[in-house]
N, C-alpha and C positions, 0 to 999 in steps of 0.2 A: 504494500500500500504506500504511494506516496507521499511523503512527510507535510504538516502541515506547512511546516517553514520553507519549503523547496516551492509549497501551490500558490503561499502569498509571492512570494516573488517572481514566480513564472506568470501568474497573471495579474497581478497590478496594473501593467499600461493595458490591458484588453475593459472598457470599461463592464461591458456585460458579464464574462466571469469574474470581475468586481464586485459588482452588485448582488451576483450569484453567490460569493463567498459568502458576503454579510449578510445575505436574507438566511442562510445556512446557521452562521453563528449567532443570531439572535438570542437562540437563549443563554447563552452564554454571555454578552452584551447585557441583558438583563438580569442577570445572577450577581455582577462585576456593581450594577448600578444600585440594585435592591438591597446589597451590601452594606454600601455605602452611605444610603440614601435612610436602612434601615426599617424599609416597608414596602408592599407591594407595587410594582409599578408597569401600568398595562401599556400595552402597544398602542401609536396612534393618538395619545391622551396625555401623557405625561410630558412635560418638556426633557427632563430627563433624560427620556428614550433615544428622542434627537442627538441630541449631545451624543449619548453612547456611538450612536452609530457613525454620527462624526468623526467622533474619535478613532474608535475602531478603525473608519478608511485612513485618519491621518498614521495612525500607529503602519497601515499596509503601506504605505508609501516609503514612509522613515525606517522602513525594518531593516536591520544588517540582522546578518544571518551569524557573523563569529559573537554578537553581542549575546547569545543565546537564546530559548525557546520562543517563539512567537507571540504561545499564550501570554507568557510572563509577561513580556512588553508590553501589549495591548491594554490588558490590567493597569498596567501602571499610567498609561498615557490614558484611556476611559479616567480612573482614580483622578488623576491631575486635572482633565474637565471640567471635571463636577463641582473639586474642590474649586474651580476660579468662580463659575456659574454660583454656588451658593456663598461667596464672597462677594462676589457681584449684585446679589440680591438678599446682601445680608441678615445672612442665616448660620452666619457660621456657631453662633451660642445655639441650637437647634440639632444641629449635624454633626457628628460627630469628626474632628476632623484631627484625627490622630497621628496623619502622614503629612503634618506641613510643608516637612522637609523636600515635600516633591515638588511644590507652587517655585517656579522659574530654573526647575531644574532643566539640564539640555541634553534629550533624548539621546541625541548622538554625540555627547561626550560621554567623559569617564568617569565623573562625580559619581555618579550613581549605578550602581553594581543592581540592576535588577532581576538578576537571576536569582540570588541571595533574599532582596527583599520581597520580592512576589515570587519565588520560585514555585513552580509546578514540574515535578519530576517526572519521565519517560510515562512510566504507566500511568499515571493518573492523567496527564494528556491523553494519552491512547484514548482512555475511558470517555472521557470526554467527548473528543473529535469522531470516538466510534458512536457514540449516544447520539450527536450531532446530524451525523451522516445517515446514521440510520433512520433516527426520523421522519429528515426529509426522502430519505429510500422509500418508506412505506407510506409518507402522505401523497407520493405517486400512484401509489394503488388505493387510496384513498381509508388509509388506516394512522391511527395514530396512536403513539403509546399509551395514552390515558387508558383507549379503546383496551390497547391488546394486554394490559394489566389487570384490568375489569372480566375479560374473557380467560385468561389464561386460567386452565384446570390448576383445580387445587392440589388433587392426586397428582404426586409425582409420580407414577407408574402410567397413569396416562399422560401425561405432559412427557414420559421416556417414550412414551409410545409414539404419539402424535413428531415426536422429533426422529425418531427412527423414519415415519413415513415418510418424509421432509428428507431424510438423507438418502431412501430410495428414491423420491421422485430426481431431486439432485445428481443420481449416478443412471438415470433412465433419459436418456437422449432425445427422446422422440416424447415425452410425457412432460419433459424439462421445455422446450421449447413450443413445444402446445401452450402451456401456460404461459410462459412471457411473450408471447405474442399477442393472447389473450388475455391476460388477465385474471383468470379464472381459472378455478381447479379440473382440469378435465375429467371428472369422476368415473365414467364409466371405464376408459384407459385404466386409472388406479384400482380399480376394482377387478380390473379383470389379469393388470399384468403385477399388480403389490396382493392383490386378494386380501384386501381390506375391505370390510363391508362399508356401504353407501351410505348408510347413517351416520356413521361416526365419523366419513368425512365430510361430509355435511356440515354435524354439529362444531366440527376442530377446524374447518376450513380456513378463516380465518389466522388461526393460530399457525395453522401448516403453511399457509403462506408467507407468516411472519419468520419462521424457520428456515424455509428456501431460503428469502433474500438475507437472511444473519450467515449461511452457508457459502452461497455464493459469492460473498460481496467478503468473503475472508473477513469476518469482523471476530479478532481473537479475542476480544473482552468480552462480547454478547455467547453467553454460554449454551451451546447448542448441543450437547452431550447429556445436560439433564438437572435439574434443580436450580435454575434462576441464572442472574450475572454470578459471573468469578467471583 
């Protein structure tokens, strides 16, 4: 999988995989700010949010890659926003603003070691950027995590099961590509060449489709083996 610090910089000047990043990182953009800010803050509504994402593109511009992780930097220049914005609109006795030290700091100097102060280490980026990616993976098929939390079997013996189907339709050629052309589970295909009864992929459908693309899309945090994330 492609590193995220290798994707900000390879598309930066293309504006539309620009855009494409950051409708992608949103929630992470809104984690960084809810932080900060100390309470909920919705898209489209908050000023906030703007900011964040402003940020966020200026953090994509300014990035060096030897400074270290992408995340980390992004963090800190979102962080650095805010703090001007609720200095600007005098709030700072409200807000908590415990990292002053960042207000005129220079990204691309050396004053500030932000790997150290927002570090985000290998795997917990992964986690992230896989949570990220996946997402928006599955709001293509018109599924979303809330949804597939809500659905996923309680029983892990079925949830092993329903992933096993997911790993045969995965190494089935002509059953694999029925579905991502479609959409949709080809059922009677499964039934007749996995000999899984129709009901039960029926009622898992959902679920199995969320397994394929965690399968195929190599997402080694999303635990497709059996019992939840890693």
């Amino acid at each position: 999988m492609q590193t995220l610090d290798n994707r900000v910089i390879e598309v930066r000047e293309d504006k539309f995989k620009t855009s494409r990043l950051i409708y992608e990182f949103r929630p992470f953009i809104a984690g960084v700010i809810q932080k900060r800010a100390g309470r909920f803050i919705e898209y489209g509504v908050d000023e906030e949010f703007s900011i964040g994402l402003s940020a966020f593109k200026e953090a994509m511009d300014s990035y060096d890659r030897e400074k270290g992780k992408f995340l980390s930097f992004a963090r800190m220049v979102i962080d650095r926003r805010l703090i001007d914005y609720y200095r600007r609109n005098s709030k700072e006795r409200t807000i908590g603003l415990g990292d002053d030290r960042l207000s005129g700091a220079d990204f691309k100097g050396n004053d500030i070691n932000y790997k150290e102060q927002y570090g985000i280490n290998e795997e917990r980026e992964g986690r992230i950027i896989e949570s990220i990616e996946y997402r928006a993976e599955l709001e293509k098929w018109g599924i979303n995590l809330e949804q597939l939390a809500e659905i996923s079997p309680r029983s892990s013996s079925l949830r092993e099961e329903y992933k096993e189907i997911a790993r045969s339709i995965v190494n089935d050629s002509s059953i694999l590509k029925t579905l991502m052309e479609t959409k949709r589970l080809p059922l009677k295909k499964i039934e007749n060449n996995i000999w899984v009864h129709r009901k039960k992929l029926e009622r898992g459908r959902i679920y199995i489709i969320a397994m394929v693309l965690a399968i195929i899309n190599n997402l080694s945090y999303i635990d497709v083996s059996g019992g939840g994330d890693k």
